[in-house]
C-alpha positions, 0 to 999 in steps of 0.5 A: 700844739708845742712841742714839749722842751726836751729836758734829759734827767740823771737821777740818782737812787737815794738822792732828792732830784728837783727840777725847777722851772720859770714860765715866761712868754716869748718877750721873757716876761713871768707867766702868771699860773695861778690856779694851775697844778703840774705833775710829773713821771719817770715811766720805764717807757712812754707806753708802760702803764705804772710809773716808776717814779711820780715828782710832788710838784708844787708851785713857788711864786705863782705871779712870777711864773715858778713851780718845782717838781722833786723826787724824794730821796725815799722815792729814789731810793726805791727806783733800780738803775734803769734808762727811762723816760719822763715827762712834766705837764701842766694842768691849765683849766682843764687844758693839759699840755706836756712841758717838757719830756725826755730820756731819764738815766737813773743810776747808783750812788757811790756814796751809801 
């Protein structure tokens, strides 16, 4: 089993958030994820069992391995200052692995 990448989000409440990842192999090379889905949460922690926030994640360029999980500002706007967690996984045929996970600091917009 990988280890999931450790990716810290800063989220602001009321602006889009987008993380946009390319899989490739270990030659650099696009991974195909056709027929693959991914989903992502900002939980106050791993154990909490409501998410604060839940990403709309869809895939970009099957063939050239790229998807992007995003925050709408509507749902930020709902989110309160906060040090969280989150974690993206990929669904792969019924095979769920968890791609990257880490720390999510979510803040105040100056500008309202």
């Amino acid at each position: 089993m990988a280890t999931p990448a450790n990716y810290p989000l800063s989220i602001r409440i009321g602006d889009t958030e987008t993380v946009s990842v390319t899989l490739q192999d270990a030659d650099g090379v696009a991974i195909n994820i056709t027929g693959r889905t991914y989903s992502a949460q900002v939980r106050e922690k791993a154990s909490s069992t409501s998410a604060l926030a839940t990403f709309t994640c869809s895939i970009v360029n099957a063939a050239q391995g790229k998807f992007a999980c995003t925050l709408s500002s509507a749902t930020t706007t709902n989110l309160s200052p906060a040090n969280a967690v989150w974690d993206l996984q990929e669904n792969n045929g019924g095979t769920i692995t968890t791609l990257m996970a880490g720390e999510a600091v979510i803040s105040r917009d100056v500008t309202r």
